[in-house]
DRENLUMTOR-682914 format. One record per atom (N, C-alpha, C): residue in three letters; atom name; residue number from 1; x, y, z. Coordinates in nm, 3 decimals, always signed. Atoms other than C-alpha are relative to their C-alpha. Example, Ala and Ser with C-alpha at 12.3 -4.5 7.8 and 13.67 -1.06 7.14 Angstrom:
TIDO  drenpa  fiti  vexlum  east  north  up
TIDO  Ala  N  1  +0.089  -0.119  +0.000
TIDO  Ala  CA  1  +1.230  -0.450  +0.780
TIDO  Ala  C  1  +0.090  +0.120  +0.000
TIDO  Ser  N  2  -0.082  -0.119  -0.006
TIDO  Ser  CA  2  +1.367  -0.106  +0.714
TIDO  Ser  C  2  -0.077  +0.109  +0.073
This chain:
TIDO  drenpa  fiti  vexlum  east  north  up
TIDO  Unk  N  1  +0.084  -0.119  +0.000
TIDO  Unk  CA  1  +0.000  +0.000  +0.000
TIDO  Unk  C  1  +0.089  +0.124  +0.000
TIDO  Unk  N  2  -0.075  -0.116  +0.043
TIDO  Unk  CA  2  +0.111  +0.358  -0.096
TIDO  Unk  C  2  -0.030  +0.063  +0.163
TIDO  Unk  N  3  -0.021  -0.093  -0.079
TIDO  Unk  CA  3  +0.194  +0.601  +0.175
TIDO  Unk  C  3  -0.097  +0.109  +0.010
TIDO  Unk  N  4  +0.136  -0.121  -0.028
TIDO  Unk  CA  4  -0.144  +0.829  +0.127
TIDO  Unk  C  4  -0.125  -0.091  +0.015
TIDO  Unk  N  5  +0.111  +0.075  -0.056
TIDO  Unk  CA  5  -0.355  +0.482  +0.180
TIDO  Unk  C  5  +0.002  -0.013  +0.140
TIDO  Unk  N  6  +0.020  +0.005  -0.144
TIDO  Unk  CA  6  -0.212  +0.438  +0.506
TIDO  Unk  C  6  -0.024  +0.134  +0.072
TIDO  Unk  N  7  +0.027  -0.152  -0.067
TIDO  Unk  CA  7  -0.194  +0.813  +0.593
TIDO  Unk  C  7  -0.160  +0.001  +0.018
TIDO  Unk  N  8  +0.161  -0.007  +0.007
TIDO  Unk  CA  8  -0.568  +0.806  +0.487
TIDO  Unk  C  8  -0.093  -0.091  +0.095
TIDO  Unk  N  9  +0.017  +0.101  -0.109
TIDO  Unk  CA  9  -0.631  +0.506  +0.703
TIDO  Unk  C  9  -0.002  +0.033  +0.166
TIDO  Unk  N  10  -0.023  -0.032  -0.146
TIDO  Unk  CA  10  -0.469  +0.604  +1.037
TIDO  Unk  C  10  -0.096  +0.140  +0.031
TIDO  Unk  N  11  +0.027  -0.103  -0.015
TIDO  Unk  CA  11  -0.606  +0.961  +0.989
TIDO  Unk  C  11  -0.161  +0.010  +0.017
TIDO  Unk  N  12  +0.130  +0.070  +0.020
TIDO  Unk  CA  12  -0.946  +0.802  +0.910
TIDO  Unk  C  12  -0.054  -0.094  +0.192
TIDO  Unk  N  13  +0.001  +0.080  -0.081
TIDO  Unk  CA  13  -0.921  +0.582  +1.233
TIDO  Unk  C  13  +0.010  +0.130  +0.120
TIDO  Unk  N  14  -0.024  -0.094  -0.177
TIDO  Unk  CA  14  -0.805  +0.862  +1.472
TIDO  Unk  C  14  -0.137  +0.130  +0.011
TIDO  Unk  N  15  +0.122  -0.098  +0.021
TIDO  Unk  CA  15  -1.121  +1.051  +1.325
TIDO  Unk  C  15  -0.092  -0.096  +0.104
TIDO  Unk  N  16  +0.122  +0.077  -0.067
TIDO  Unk  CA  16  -1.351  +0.786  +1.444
TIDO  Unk  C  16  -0.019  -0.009  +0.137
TIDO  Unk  N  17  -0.010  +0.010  -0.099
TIDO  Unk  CA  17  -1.188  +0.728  +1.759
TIDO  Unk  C  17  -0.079  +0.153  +0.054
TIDO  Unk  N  18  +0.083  -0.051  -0.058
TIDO  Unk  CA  18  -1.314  +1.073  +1.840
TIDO  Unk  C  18  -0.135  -0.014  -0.013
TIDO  Unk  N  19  +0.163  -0.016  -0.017
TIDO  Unk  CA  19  -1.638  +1.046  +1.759
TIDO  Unk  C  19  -0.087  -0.130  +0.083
TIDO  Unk  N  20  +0.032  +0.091  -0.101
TIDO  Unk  CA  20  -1.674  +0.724  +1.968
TIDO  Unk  C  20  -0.017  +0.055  +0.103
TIDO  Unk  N  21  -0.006  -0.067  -0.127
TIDO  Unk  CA  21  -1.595  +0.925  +2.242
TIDO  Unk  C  21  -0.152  +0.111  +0.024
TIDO  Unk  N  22  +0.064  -0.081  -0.019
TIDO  Unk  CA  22  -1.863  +1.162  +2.165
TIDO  Unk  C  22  -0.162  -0.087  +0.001
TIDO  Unk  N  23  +0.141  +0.114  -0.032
TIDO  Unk  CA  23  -2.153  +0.896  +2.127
TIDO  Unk  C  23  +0.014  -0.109  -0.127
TIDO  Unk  N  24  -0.045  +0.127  +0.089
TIDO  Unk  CA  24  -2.144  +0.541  +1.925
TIDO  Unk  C  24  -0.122  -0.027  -0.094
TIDO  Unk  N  25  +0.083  -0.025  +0.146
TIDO  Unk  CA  25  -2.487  +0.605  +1.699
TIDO  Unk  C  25  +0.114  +0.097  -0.113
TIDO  Unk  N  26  -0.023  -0.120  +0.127
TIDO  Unk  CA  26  -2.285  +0.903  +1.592
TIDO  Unk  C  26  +0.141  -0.058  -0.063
TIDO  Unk  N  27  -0.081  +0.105  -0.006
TIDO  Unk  CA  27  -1.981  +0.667  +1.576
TIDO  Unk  C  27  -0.020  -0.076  -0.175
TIDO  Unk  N  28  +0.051  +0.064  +0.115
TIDO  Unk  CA  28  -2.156  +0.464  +1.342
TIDO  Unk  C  28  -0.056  +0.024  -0.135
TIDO  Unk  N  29  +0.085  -0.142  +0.114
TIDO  Unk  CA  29  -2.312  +0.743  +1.094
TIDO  Unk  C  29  +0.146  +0.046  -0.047
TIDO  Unk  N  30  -0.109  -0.036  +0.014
TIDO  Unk  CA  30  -1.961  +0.874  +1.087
TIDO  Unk  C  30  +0.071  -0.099  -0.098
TIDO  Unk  N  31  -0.023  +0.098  +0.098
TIDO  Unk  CA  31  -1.843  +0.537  +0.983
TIDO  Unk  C  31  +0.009  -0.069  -0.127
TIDO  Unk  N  32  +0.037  +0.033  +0.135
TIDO  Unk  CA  32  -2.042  +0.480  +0.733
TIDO  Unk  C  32  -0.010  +0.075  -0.141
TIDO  Unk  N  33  +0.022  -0.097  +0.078
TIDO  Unk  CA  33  -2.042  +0.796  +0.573
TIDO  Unk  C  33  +0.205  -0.006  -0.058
TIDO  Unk  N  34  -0.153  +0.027  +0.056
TIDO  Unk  CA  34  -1.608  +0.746  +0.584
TIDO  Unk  C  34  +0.008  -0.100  -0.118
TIDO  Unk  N  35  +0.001  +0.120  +0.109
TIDO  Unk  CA  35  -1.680  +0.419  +0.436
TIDO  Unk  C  35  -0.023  +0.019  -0.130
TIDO  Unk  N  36  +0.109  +0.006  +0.085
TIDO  Unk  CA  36  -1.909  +0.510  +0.168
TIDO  Unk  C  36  +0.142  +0.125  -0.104
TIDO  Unk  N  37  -0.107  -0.057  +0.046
TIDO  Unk  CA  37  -1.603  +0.826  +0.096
TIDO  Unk  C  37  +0.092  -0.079  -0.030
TIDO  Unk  N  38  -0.107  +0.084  +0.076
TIDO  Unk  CA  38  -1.368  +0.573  +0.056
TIDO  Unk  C  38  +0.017  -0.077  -0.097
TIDO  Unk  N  39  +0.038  +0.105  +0.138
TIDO  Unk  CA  39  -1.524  +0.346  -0.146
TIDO  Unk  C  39  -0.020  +0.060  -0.140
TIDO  Unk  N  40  -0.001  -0.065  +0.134
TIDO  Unk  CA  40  -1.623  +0.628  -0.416
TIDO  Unk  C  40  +0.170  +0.020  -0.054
TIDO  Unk  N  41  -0.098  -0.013  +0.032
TIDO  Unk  CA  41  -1.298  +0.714  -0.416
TIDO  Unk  C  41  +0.087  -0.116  -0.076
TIDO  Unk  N  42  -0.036  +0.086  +0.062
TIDO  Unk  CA  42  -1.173  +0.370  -0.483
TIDO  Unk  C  42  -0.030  -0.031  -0.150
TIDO  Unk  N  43  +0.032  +0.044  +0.134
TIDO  Unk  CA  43  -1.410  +0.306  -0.769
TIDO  Unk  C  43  +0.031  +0.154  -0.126
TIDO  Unk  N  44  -0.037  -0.096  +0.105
TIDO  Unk  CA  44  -1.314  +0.670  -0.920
TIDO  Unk  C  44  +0.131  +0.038  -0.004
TIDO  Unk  N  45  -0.154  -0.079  +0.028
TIDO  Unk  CA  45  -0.956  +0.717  -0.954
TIDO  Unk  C  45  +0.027  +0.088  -0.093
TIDO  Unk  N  46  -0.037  -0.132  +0.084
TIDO  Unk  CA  46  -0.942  +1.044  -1.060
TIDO  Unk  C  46  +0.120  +0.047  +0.013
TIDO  Unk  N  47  -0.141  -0.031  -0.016
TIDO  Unk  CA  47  -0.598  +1.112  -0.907
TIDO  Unk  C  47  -0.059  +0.072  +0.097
TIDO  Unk  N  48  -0.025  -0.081  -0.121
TIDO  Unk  CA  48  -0.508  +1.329  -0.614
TIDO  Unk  C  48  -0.002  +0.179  -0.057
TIDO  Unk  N  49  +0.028  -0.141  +0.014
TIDO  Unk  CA  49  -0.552  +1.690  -0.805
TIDO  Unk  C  49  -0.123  +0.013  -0.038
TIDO  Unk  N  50  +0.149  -0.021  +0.018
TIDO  Unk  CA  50  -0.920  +1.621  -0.891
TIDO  Unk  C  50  -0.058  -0.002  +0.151
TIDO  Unk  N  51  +0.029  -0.002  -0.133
TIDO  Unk  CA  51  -0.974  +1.497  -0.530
TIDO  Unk  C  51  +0.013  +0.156  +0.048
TIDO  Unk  N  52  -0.049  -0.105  -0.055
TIDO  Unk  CA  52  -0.762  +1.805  -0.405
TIDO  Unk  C  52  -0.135  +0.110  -0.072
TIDO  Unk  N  53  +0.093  -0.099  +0.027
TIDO  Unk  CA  53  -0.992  +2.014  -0.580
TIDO  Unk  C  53  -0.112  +0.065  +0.021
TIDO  Unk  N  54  +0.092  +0.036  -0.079
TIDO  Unk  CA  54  -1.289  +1.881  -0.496
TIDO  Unk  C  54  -0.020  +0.055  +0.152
TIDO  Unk  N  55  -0.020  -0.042  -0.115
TIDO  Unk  CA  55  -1.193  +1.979  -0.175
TIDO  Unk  C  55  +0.016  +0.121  +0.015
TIDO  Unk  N  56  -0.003  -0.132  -0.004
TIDO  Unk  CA  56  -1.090  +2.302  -0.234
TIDO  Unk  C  56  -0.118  +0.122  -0.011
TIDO  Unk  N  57  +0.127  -0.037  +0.056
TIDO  Unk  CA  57  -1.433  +2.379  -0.419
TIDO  Unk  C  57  -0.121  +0.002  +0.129
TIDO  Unk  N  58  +0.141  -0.003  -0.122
TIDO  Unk  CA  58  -1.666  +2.252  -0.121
TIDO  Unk  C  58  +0.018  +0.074  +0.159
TIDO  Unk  N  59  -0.070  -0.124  -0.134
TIDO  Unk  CA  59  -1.394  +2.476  +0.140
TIDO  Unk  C  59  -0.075  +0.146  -0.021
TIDO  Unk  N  60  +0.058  -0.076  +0.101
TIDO  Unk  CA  60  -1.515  +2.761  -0.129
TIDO  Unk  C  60  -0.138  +0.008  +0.054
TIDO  Unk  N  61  +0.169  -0.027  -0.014
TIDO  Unk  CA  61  -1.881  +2.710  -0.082
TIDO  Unk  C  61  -0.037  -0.023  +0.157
TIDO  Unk  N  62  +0.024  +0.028  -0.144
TIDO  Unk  CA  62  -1.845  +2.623  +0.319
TIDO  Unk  C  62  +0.019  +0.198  +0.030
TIDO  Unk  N  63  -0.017  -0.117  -0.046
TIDO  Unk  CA  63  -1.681  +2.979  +0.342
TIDO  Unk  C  63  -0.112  +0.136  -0.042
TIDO  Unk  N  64  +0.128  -0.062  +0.042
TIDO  Unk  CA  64  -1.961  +3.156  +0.147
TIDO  Unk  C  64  -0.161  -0.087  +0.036
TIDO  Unk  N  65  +0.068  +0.039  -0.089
TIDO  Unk  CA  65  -2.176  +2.957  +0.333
TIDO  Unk  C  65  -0.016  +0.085  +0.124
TIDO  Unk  N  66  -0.061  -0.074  -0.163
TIDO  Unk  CA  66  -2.045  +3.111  +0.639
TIDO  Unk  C  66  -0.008  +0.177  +0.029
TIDO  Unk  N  67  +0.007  -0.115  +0.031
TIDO  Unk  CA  67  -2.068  +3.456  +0.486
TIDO  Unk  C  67  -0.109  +0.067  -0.041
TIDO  Unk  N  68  +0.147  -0.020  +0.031
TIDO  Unk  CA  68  -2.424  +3.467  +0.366
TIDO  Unk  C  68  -0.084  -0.025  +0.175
TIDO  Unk  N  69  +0.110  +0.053  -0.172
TIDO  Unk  CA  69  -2.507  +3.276  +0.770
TIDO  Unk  C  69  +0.051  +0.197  +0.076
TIDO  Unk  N  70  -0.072  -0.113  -0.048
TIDO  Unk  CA  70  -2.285  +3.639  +0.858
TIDO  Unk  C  70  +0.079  -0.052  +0.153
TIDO  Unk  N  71  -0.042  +0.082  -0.076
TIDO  Unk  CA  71  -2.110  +3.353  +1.084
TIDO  Unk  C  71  +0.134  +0.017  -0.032
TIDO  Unk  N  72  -0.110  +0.067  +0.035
TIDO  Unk  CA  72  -1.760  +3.334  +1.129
TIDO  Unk  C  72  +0.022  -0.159  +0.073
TIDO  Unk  N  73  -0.006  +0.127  -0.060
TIDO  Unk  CA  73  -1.640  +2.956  +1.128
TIDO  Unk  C  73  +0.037  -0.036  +0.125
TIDO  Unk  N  74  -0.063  -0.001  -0.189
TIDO  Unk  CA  74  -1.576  +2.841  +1.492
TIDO  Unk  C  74  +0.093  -0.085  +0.003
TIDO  Unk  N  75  -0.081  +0.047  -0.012
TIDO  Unk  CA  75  -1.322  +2.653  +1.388
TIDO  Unk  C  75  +0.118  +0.085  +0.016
TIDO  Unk  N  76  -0.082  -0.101  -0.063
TIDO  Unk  CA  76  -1.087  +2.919  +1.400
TIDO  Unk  C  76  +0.049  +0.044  +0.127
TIDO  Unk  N  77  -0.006  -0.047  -0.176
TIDO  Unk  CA  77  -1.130  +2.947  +1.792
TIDO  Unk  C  77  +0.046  -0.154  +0.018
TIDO  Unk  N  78  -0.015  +0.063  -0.029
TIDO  Unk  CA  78  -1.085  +2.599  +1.793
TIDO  Unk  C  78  +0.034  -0.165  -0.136
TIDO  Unk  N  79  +0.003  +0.111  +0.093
TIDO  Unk  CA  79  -0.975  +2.302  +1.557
TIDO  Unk  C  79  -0.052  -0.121  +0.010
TIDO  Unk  N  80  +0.108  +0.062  +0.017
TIDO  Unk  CA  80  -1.197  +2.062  +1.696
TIDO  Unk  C  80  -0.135  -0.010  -0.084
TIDO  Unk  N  81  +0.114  -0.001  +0.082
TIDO  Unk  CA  81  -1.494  +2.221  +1.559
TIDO  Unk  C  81  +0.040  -0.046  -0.125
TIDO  Unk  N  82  +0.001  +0.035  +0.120
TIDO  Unk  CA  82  -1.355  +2.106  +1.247
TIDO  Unk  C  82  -0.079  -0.162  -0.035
TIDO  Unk  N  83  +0.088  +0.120  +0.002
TIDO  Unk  CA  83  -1.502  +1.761  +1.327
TIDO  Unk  C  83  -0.140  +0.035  +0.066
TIDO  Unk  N  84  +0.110  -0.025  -0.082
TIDO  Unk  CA  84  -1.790  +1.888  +1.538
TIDO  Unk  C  84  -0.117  +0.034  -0.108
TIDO  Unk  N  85  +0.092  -0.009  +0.142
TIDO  Unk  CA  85  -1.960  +2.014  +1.184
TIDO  Unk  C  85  -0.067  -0.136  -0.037
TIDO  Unk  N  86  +0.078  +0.097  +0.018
TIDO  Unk  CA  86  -2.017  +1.717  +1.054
TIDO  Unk  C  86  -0.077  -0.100  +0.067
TIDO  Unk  N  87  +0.124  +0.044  -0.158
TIDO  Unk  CA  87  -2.130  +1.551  +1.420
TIDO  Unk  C  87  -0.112  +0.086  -0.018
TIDO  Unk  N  88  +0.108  -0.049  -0.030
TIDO  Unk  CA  88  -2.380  +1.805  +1.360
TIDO  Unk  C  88  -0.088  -0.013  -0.094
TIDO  Unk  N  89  +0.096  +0.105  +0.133
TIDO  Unk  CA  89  -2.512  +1.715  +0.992
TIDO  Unk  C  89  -0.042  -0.134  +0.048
TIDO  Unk  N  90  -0.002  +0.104  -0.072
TIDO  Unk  CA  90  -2.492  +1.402  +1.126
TIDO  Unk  C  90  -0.153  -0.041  +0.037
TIDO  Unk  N  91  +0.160  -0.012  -0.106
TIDO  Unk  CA  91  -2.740  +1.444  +1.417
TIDO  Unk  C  91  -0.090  +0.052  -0.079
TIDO  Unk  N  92  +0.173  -0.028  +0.049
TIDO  Unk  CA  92  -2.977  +1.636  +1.209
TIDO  Unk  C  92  +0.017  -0.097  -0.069
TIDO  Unk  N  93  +0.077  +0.075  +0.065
TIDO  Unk  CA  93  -2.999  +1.381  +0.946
TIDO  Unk  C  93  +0.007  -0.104  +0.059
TIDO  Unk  N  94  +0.061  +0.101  -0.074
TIDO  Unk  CA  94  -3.045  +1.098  +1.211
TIDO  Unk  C  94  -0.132  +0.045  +0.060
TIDO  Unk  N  95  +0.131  -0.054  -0.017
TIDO  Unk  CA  95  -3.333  +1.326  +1.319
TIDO  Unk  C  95  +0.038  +0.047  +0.187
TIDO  Unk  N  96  -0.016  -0.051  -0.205
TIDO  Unk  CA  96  -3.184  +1.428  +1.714
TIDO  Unk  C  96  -0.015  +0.156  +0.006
TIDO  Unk  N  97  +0.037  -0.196  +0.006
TIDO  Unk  CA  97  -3.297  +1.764  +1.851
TIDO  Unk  C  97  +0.158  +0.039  +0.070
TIDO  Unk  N  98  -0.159  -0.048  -0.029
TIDO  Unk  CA  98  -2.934  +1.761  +2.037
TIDO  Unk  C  98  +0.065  -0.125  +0.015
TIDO  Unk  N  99  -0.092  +0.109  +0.003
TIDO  Unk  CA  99  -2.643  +1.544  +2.092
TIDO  Unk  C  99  -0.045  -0.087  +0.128
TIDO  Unk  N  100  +0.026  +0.066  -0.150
TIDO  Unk  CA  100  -2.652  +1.290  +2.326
TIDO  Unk  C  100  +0.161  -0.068  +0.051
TIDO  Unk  N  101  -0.168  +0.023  -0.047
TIDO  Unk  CA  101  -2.276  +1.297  +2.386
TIDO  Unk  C  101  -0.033  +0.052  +0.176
């Protein structure tokens, strides 16, 4: 295995581990949603500058996201929130009115 499967792996794994910690539905939603990213990825090998892009594009529309809410991101105060976002898509589309971390 190449050196950006395992990077992607461990980095993937130390994601989850937090969100175990925070509750094990959300654990599992998390999971599956990694899974489901990995697997597209597998079946589309577009290379690592389409990916990268991809990424760059949906940073793009998070920050004008953020600028239309007249929100600044709270990750900035903190680099957790960078996982705490999607714990929170998450929960709403499991249907929870709050966490149950």
């Amino acid at each position: 295995m190449s050196l950006s499967v395992w990077f992607t792996l461990v980095l993937s794994a130390l994601v989850l581990l937090f969100y175990m910690r925070l509750s094990t539905p959300l654990f599992l939603a998390m999971g599956m949603f990694i899974l489901i990213c990995l697997s597209v990825m597998a079946l589309l090998p577009w290379g690592f500058k389409v990916w990268a892009a991809i990424f760059v594009v949906a940073w793009i529309g998070q920050f004008i996201g953020h600028k239309i809410e007249g929100k600044k991101p709270s990750f900035f105060e903190d680099l957790q929130f960078l996982l705490i976002g999607p714990a929170w898509v998450a929960n709403s589309l499991m249907g929870r009115k709050k966490s149950q971390a």
